[in-house]
DOLO-426756 format. One record per residue (C-alpha): residue number from 0; residue in three letters; x, y, z. Coordinates in steps of 0.1 Angstrom, whole numbers, plus 2048, in hexadecimal, padded with zeros to 3 digits. Layout:
! DOLO-426756
[NUM,"ALA",[X,Y,Z]]
...
! end
This chain:
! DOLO-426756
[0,"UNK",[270,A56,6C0]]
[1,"UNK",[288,A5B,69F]]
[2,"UNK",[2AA,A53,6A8]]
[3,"UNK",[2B9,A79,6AA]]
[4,"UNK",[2AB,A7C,6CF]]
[5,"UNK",[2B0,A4F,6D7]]
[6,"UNK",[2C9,A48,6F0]]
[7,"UNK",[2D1,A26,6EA]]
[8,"UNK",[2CC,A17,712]]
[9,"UNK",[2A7,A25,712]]
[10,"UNK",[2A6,A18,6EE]]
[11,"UNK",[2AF,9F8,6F4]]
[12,"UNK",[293,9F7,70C]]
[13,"UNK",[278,A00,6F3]]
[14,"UNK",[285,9E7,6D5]]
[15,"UNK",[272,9CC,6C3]]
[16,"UNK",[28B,9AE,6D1]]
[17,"UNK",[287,9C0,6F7]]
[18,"UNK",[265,9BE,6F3]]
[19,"UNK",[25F,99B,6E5]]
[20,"UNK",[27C,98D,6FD]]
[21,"UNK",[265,998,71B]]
[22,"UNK",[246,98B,709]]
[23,"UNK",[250,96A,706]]
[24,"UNK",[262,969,72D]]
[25,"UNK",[23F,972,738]]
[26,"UNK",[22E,956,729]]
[27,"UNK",[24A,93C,735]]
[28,"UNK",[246,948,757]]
[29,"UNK",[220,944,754]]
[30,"UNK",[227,920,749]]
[31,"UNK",[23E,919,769]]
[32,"UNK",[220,92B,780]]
[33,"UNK",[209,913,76E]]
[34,"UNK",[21E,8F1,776]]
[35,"UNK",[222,8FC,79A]]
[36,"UNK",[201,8FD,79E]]
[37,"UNK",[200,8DB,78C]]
[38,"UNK",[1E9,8E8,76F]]
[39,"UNK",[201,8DE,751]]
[40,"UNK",[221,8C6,753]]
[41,"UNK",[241,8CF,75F]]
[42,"UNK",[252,8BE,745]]
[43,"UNK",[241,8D1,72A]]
[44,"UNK",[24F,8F1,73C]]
[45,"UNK",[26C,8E6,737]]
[46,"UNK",[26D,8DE,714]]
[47,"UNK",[25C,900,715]]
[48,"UNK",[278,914,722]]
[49,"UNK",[295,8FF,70D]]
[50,"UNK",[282,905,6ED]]
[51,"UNK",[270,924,6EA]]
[52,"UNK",[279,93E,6D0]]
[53,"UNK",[269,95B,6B8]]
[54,"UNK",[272,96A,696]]
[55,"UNK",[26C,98A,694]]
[56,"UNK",[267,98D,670]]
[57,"UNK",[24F,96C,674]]
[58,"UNK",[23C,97F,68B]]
[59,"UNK",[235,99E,675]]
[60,"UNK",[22E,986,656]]
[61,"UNK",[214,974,66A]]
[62,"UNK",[207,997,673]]
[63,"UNK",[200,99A,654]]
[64,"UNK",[1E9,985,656]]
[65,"UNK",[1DE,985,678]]
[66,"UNK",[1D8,9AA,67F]]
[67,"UNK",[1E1,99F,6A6]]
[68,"UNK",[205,9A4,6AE]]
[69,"UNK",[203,992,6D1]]
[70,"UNK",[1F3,970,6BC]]
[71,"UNK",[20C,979,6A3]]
[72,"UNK",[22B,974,6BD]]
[73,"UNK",[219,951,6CC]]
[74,"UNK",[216,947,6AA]]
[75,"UNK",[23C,946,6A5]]
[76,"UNK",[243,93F,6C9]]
[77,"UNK",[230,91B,6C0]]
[78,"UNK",[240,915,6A1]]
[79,"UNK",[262,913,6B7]]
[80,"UNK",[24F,901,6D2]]
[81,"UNK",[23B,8E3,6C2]]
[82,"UNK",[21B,8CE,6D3]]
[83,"UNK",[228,8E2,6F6]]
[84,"UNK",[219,905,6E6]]
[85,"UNK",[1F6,8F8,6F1]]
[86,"UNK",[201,904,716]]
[87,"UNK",[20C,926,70F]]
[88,"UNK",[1F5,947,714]]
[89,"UNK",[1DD,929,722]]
[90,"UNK",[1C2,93C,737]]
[91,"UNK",[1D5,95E,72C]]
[92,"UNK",[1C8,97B,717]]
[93,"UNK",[1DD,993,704]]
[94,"UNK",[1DF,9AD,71C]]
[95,"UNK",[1EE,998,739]]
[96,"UNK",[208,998,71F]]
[97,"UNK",[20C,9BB,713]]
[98,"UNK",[204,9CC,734]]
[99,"UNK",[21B,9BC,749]]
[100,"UNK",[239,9BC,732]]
[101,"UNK",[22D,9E6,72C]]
[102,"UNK",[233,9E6,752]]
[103,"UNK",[255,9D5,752]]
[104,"UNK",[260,9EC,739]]
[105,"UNK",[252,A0B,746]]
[106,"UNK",[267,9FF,767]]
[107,"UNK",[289,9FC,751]]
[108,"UNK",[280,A1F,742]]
[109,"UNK",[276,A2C,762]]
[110,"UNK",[299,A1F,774]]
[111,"UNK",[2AE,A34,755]]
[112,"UNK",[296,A52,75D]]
[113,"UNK",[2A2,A52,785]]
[114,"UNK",[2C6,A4D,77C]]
[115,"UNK",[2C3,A6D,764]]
[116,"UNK",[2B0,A82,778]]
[117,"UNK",[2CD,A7C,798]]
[118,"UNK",[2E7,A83,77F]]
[119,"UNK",[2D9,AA4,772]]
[120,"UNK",[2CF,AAE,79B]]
[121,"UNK",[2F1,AAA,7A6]]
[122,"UNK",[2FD,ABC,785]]
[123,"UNK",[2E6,AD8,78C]]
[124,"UNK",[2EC,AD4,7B4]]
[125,"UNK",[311,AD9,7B1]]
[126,"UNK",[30F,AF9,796]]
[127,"UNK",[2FB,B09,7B1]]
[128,"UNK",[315,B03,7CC]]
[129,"UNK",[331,B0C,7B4]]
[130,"UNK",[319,B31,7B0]]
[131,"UNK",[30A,B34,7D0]]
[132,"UNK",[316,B54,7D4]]
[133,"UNK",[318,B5F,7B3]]
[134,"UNK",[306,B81,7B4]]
[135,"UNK",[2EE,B89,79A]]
[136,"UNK",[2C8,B9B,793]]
[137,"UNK",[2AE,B8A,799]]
[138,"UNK",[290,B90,781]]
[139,"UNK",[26B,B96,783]]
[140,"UNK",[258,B96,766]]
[141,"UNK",[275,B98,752]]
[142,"UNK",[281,BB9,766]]
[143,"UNK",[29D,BC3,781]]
[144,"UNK",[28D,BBA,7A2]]
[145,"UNK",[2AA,BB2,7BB]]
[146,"UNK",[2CA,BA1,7BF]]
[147,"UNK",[2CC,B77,7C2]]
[148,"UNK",[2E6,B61,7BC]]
[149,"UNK",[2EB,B4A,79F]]
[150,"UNK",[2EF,B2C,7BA]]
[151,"UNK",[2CC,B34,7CA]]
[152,"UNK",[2BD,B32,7A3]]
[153,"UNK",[2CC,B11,79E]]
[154,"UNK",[2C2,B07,7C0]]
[155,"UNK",[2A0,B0E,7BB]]
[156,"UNK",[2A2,AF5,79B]]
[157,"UNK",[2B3,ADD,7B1]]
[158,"UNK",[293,AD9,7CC]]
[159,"UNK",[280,AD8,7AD]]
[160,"UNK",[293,ABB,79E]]
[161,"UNK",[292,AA9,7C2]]
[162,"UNK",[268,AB2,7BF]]
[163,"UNK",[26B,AA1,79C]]
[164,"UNK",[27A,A7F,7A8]]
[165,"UNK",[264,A78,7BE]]
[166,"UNK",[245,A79,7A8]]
[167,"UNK",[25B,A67,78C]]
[168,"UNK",[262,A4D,7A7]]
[169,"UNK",[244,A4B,7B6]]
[170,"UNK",[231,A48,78F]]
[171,"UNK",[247,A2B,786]]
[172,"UNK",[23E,A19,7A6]]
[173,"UNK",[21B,A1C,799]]
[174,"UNK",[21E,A0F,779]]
[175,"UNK",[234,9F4,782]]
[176,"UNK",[219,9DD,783]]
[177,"UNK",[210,9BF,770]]
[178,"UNK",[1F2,9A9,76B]]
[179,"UNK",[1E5,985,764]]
[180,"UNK",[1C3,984,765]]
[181,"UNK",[1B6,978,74B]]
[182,"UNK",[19A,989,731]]
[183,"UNK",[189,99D,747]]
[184,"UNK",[19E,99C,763]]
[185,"UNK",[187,987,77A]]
[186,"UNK",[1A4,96A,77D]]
[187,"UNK",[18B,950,76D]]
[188,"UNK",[19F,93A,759]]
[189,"UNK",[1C5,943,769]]
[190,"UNK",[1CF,945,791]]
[191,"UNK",[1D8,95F,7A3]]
[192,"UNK",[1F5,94C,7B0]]
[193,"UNK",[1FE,950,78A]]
[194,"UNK",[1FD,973,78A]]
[195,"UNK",[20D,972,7A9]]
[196,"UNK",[22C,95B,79E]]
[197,"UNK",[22F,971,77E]]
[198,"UNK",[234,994,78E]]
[199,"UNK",[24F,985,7A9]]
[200,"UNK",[260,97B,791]]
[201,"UNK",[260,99A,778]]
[202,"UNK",[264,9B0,790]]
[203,"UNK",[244,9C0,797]]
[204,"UNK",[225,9C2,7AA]]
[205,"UNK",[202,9B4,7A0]]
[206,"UNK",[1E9,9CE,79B]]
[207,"UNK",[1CD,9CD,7B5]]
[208,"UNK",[1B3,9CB,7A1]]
[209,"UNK",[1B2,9CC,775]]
[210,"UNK",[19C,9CC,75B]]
[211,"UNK",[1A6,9BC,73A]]
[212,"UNK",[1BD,9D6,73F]]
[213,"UNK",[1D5,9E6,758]]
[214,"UNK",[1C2,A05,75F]]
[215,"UNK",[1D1,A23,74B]]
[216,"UNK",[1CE,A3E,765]]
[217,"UNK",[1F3,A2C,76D]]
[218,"UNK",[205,A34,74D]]
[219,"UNK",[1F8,A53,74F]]
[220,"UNK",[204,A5D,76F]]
[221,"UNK",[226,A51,760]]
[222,"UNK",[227,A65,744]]
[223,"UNK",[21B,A85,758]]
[224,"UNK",[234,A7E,773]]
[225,"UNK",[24C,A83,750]]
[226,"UNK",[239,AA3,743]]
[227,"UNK",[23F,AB4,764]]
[228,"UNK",[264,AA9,763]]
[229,"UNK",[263,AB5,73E]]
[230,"UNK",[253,AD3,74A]]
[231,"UNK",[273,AD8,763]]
[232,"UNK",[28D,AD7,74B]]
[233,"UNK",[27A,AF1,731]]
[234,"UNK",[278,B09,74D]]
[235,"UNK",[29A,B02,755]]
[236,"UNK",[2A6,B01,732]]
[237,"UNK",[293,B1F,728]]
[238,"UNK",[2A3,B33,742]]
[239,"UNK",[2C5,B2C,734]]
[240,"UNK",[2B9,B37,715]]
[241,"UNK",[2AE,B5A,721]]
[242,"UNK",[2CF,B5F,739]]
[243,"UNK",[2E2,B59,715]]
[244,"UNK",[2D5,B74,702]]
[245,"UNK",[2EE,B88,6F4]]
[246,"UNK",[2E1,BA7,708]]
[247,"UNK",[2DF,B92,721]]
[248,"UNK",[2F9,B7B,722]]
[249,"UNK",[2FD,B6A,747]]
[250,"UNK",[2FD,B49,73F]]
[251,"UNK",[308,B35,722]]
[252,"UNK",[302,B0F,719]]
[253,"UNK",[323,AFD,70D]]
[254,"UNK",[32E,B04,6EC]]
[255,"UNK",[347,AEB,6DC]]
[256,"UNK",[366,AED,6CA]]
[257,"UNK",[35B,AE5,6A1]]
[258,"UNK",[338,AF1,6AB]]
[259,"UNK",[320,B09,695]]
[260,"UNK",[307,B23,69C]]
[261,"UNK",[2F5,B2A,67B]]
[262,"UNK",[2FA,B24,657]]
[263,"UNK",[301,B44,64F]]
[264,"UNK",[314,B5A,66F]]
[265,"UNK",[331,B4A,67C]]
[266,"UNK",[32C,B60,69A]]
[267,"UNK",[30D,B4F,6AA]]
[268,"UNK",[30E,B37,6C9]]
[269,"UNK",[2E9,B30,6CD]]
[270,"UNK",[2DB,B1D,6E9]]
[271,"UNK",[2CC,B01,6D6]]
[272,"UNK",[2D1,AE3,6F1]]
[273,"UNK",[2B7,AF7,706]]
[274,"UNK",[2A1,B01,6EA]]
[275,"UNK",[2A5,AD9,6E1]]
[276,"UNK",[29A,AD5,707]]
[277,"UNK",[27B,AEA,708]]
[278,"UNK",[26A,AE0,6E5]]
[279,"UNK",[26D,AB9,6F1]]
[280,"UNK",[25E,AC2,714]]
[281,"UNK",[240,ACC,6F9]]
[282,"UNK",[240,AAA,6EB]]
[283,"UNK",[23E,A99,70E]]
[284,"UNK",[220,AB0,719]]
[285,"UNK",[20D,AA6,6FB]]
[286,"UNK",[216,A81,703]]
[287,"UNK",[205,A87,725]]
[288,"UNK",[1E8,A91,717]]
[289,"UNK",[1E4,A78,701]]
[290,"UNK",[1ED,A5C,723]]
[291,"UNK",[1D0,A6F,735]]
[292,"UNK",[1B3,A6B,719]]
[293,"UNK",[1BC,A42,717]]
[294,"UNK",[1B4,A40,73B]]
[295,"UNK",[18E,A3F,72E]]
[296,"UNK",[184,A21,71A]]
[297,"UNK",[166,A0D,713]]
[298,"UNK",[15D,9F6,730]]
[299,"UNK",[179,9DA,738]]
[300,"UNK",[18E,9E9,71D]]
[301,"UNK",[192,9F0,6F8]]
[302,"UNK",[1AF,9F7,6E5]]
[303,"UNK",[1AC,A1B,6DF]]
[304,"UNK",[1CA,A20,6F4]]
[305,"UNK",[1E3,A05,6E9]]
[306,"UNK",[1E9,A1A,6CA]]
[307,"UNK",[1EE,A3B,6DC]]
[308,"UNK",[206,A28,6F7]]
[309,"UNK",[21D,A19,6D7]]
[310,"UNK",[226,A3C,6D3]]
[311,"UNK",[226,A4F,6F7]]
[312,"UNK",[234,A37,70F]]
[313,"UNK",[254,A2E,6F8]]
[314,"UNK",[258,A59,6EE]]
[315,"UNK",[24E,A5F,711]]
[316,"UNK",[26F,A4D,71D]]
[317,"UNK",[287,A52,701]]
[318,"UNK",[282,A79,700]]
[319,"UNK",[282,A82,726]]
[320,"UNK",[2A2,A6B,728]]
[321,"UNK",[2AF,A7B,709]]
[322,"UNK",[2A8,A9C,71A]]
[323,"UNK",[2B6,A9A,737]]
[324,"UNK",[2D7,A88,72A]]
[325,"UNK",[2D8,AAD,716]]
[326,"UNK",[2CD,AC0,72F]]
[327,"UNK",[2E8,AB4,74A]]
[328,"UNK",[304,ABA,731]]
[329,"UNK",[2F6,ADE,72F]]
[330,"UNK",[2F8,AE4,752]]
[331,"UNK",[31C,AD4,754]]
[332,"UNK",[32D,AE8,741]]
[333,"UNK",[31B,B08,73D]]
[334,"UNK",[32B,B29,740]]
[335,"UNK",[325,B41,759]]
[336,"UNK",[32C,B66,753]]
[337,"UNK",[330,B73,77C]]
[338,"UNK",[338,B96,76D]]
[339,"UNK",[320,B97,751]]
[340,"UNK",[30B,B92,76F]]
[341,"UNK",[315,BB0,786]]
[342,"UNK",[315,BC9,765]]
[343,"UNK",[2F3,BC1,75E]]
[344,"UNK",[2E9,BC8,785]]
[345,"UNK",[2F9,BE5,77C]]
[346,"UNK",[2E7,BF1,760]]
[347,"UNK",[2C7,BFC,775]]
[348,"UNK",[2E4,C13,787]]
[349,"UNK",[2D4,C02,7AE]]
[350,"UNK",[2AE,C05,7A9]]
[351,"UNK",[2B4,BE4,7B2]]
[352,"UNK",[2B8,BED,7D6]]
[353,"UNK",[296,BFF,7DA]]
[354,"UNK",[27F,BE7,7F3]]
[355,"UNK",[29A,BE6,809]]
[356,"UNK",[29B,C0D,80C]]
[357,"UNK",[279,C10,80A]]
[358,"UNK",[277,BF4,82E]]
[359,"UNK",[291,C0A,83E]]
[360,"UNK",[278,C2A,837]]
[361,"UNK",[25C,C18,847]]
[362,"UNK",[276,C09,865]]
[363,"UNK",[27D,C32,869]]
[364,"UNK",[257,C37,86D]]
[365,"UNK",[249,C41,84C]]
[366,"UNK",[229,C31,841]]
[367,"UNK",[230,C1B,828]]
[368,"UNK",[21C,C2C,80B]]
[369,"UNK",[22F,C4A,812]]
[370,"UNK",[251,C3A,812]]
[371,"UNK",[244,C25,7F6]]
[372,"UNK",[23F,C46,7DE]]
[373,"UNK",[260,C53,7EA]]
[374,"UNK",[277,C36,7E1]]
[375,"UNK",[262,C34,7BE]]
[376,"UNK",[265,C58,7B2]]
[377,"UNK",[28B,C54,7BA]]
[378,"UNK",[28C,C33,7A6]]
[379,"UNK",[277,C42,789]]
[380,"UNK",[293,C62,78B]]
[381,"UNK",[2AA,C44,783]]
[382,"UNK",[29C,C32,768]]
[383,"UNK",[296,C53,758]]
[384,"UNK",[2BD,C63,75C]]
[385,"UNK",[2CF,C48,762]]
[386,"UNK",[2DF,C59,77E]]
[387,"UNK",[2E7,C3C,79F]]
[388,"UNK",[2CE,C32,7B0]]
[389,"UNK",[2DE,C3E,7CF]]
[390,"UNK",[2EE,C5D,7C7]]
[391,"UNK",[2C5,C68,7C1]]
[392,"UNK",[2BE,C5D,7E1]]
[393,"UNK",[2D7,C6C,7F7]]
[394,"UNK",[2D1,C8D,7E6]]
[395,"UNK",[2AA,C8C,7F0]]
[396,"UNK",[2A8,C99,817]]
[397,"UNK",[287,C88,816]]
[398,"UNK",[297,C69,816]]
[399,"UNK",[2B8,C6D,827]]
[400,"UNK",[2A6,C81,847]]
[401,"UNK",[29A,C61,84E]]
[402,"UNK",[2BC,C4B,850]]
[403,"UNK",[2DA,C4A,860]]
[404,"UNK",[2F4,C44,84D]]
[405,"UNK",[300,C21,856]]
[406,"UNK",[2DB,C16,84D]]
[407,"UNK",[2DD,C2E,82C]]
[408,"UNK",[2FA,C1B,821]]
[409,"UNK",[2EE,BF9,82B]]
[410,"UNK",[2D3,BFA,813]]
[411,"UNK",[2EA,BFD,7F6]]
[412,"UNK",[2FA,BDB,803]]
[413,"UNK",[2F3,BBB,7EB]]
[414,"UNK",[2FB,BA4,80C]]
[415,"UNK",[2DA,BAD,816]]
[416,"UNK",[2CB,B9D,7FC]]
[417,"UNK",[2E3,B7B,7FD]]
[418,"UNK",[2EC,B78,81F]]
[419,"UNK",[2CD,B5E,826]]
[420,"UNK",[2DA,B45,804]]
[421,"UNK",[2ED,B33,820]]
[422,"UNK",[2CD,B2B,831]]
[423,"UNK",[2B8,B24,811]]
[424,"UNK",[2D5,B07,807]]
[425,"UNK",[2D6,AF7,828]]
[426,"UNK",[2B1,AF2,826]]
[427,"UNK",[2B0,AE3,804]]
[428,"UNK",[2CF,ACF,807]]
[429,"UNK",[2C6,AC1,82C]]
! end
């Protein structure tokens, strides 16, 4: 990922040194398995462990040559080590390596993700608390249907976000797996008790059962778990950007002091965190394609998806975290407009208010098709004049023979329409 959208924790996590660091741990805790089980001295573990280095620039020169960055790395790793060298990777094949490092750093990533994603639900949880009674339309198609509140909209994101964790959590348990199994994966020239040692001491959990390869429906289940999270925040992010349209105007993300619009009208406050928001979301559904197709690959493995994985599992991370950093700011400090919010209720003059007179009509004994074409020709008298919703109404005996007036009057009331928020709040914040 180019550095514009690099945090520098999930960075870290992703960099050459990182990387290599946790290369050469692995293969000193595969030494100290071995010597337990008394296949290679203790002594030379030792001497192992006080002496083993890399260069990274000797690496990529002998890469050069090499084409094989994994012999590339042992290469240098034995220059530092001497005669010992003949030990490490002994029984090992490349992907014991790579694989269960990926998995240690998917873990790290993984950990950021979690901390993120609580940080932006408890942003978004306590904006919806802060608005639960914040009257405003509630839209259909892009049209007046009835009154909500901004709190129930941002509680609804709120269960979703909760909905989100758990697949995020539950999709870096799965890929926090390792291996050392050797070529194939059949355990014939390392232990299990190797593979066993290793993963207790990184952290993670052997995978049941591997090929060359951990199997790649894991990663991709990880990187899906991140699309749908992606997926979240566009929907969220994308809402912002329509309740900020100047004809709308609702909702507002945060706008700094010394900030700019446009080039070339001093008067614009776009919403370009959220637009930021939903064309990475794009990035990370491609990225989950791409995790999907390398769960296919010839027999015990081929390398068809290391390349892809260089790319996705590293961009994958580094986006969503970069996201939802963004994205919780947003939420933070966005502006709410309450009365921007009541005037355009207002502007459909209570058409709004329609299904619940048209219940009352059926309550009073009409059928429902004929209260149904009552309510709508008296709606449609609206739309066309402009005249209040209820004024046409109450002038219609057609209607009004039918009510009494506490009942007429009651259907013109918004807490009919909010009064159950309460409820819907206790039942996603039990």
């Amino acid at each position: 990922m180019i550095e514009r959208y690099t945090l520098p924790e999930m960075g870290a996590i992703w960099s050459e040194s990182n990387k290599f660091d946790k290369w050469l741990e692995f293969e000193i805790l595969a030494c100290e398995a071995m010597a337990e089980l008394g296949e290679i001295p203790r002594e030379a573990v030792d001497r192992i462990r006080a002496k083993a280095s890399y260069d990274i620039a000797r690496v990529h020169e002998i890469e050069e040559t090499t084409h094989h960055d994994v012999i590339a790395f042992l290469t240098s790793v034995a220059e530092s080590i001497g005669n010992d060298s003949r030990y490490v990777h002994l029984g090992l094949t490349s992907s014991d390596l790579l694989d269960t490092t990926l998995g240690c750093q998917l873990k790290e990533a993984g950990a950021l993700l979690l901390g993120r994603v609580a940080a932006l639900g408890e942003a978004v949880k306590n904006r919806a608390i802060e608005h639960k009674r914040t009257v405003m339309v509630g839209r259909s198609h892009g049209i007046h249907a009835e009154p909500i509140t901004f709190g129930f909209k941002l509680i609804v994101w709120y269960d979703e976000l909760r909905r989100r964790e758990r697949t995020l959590r539950a999709a870096i348990d799965t890929v926090s797996v390792g291996q050392v199994s050797g070529s194939v994966g059949t355990f014939a020239h390392a232990s299990p008790k190797v593979e066993a040692y290793v993963m207790d001491k990184l952290g993670l959990r052997a995978a049941p059962a591997s090929t060359q390869i951990v199997q790649r429906d894991r990663h991709a289940e990880f990187v899906s778990a991140c699309a749908l999270l992606a997926a979240s925040m566009e929907k969220m992010a994308t809402e912002i950007r329509n309740l900020q349209r100047t004809d709308v105007l609702e909702v507002e993300e945060p706008f700094r002091k010394g900030q700019k619009g446009s080039s070339s009208m001093p008067h614009k406050r776009n919403p370009i965190i959220c637009e930021r928001v939903a064309g990475l979301a794009r990035l990370i559904r491609g990225y989950s394609v791409a995790a999907m197709e390398n769960v296919t690959l010839w027999h015990e493995r081929d390398i068809s998806h290391s390349s892809v994985e260089r790319v996705v599992l590293p961009d994958t991370t580094i986006t969503l975290d970069y996201m939802m950093a963004k994205f919780t700011k947003v939420v933070e400090g966005m502006v709410v407009y309450p009365e921007h919010m009541l005037r355009n209720m207002d502007r459909v003059h209570g058409i709004v208010f329609s299904q619940k007179l048209l219940l009352e009509l059926a309550r009073s004994g009409l059928s429902r098709e004929a209260a149904y074409a009552l309510v709508q020709d008296a709606a449609m008298e609206t739309w066309k004049t402009e005249r209040p919703f209820e004024e046409i109404v109450r002038s219609r005996e057609e209607i009004t023979n039918h009510l009494d007036e506490k009942t007429l009057a009651g259907v013109f009331t918004i807490e009919n329409f909010i009064h159950e928020v309460d409820t819907i709040f206790e039942r996603v914040l039990e």
